[in-house]
C-alpha positions, 0 to 999 in steps of 0.5 A: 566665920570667914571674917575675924572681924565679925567673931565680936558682933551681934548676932543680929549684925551678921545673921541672915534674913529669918525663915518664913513661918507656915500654918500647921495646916499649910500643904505642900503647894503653899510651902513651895512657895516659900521656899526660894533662893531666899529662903531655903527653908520654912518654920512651922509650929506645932499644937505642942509648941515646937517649932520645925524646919521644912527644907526644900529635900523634906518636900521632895522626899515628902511628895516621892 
């Protein structure tokens, strides 16, 4: 952490705003939409219960 002073404070003090989640059926046109300076990513929860990461390089990579 850059600042010392915040090395004691809660994780929720100093934590930025939390990913958005999609639908397990969302398309690659509805997760574009999420992702934005904001948001540099999207969480999606599969039937089995994991969650995944859906960065903006996975959607490139995804529509090559």
């Amino acid at each position: 952490m850059d600042n010392p002073a915040h090395r004691e404070d809660p994780v929720g003090q100093v934590m930025s705003k939390p990913f958005p989640f999609v639908e397990l059926h969302a398309t690659a046109t509805d997760i574009s939409k999420r992702i934005s300076k904001e948001s540099a990513a999207v969480l999606v929860k599969a039937n089995s219960g994991i969650v995944n990461i859906i960065t903006e390089f996975d959607l490139i990579e995804a529509m090559a």
